[in-house]
C-alpha positions as CSV (number, residue, x, y, z in Angstrom):
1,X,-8.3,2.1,8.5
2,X,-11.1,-0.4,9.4
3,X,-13.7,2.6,8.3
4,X,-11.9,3.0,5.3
5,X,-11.6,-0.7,4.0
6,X,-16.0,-1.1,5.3
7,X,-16.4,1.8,2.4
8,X,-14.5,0.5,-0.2
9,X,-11.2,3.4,0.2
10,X,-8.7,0.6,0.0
11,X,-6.1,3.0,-0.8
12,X,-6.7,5.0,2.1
13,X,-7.4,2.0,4.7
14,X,-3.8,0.7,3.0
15,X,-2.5,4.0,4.7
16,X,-4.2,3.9,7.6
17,X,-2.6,0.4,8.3
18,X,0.1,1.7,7.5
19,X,0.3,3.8,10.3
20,X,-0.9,2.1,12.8
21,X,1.8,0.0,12.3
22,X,4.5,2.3,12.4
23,X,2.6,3.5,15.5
24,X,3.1,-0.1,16.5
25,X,4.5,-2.8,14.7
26,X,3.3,-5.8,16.8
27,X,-0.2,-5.1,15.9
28,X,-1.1,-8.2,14.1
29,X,-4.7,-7.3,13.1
30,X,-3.5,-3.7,11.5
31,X,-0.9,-6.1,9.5
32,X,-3.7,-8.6,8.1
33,X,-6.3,-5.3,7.9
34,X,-4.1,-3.9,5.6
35,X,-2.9,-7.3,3.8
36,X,-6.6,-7.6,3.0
37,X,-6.8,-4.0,1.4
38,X,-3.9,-4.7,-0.1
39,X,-6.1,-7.3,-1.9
40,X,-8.7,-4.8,-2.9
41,X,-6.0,-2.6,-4.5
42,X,-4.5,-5.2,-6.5
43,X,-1.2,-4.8,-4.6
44,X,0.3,-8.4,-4.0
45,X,3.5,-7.2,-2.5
46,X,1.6,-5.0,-0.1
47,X,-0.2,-8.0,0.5
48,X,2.1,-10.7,0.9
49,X,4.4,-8.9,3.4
50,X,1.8,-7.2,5.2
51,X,0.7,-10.9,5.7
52,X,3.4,-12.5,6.6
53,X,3.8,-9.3,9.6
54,X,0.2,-10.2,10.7
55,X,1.6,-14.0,10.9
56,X,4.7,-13.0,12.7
57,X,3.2,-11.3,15.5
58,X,0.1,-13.2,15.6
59,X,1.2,-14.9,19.0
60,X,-0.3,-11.8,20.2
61,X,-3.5,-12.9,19.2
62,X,-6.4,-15.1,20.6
63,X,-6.8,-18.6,18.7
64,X,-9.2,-18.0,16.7
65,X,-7.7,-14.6,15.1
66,X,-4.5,-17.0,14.9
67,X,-6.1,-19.7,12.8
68,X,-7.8,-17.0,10.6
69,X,-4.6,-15.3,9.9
70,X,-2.7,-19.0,9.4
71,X,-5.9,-19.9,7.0
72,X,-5.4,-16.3,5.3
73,X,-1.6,-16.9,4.4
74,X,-2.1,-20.3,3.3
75,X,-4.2,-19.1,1.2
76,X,-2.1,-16.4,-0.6
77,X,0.6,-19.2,-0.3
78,X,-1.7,-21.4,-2.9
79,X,-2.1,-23.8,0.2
80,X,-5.4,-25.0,-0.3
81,X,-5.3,-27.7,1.4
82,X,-3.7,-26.3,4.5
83,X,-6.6,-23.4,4.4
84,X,-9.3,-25.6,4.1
85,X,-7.7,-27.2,7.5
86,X,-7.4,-24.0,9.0
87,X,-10.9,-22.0,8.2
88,X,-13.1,-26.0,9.3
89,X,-11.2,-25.7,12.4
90,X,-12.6,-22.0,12.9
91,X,-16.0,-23.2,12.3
92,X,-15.8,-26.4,14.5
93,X,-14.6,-24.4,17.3
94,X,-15.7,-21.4,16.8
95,X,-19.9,-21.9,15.4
């Protein structure tokens, strides 16, 4: 999916995701991979709940892939305020 989102085939990295998640639905980064295609596609349900699946198993995550994805829903949320929070705290820790 990752190969297919880097050359612009959202529609196919949406699929790819998809699978990956069937393969494994815990897998956080497929979940926000494919809420971020999902973007590119124009396709704000696929976006929104492949979001909030990338939020709910993001405890499988390391910090930093945490606050991203946190900074990422607030954002589709309309929670400017909250991502602004979330993406200075990625650059103060993370330069």
């Amino acid at each position: 999916g990752e190969g297919e989102r880097r050359a612009g085939r959202y529609d196919e990295a949406v699929e790819a995701f998809r699978r990956a998640v069937r393969l494994d639905p815990g897998f956080a980064l497929a979940w926000h991979r494919m809420a971020l295609a999902g973007t590119n596609v124009m396709e704000p349900g696929v976006t929104a709940a492949a979001s909030a699946m990338a939020l709910r198993h993001a405890g499988r995550l390391g910090a930093r892939d945490r606050l991203l994805l946190e900074a990422y829903g607030a954002t589709l949320e309309g929670d400017v305020v909250r991502a602004d929070a979330r993406f200075r705290e990625i650059l103060a820790r993370y330069p």
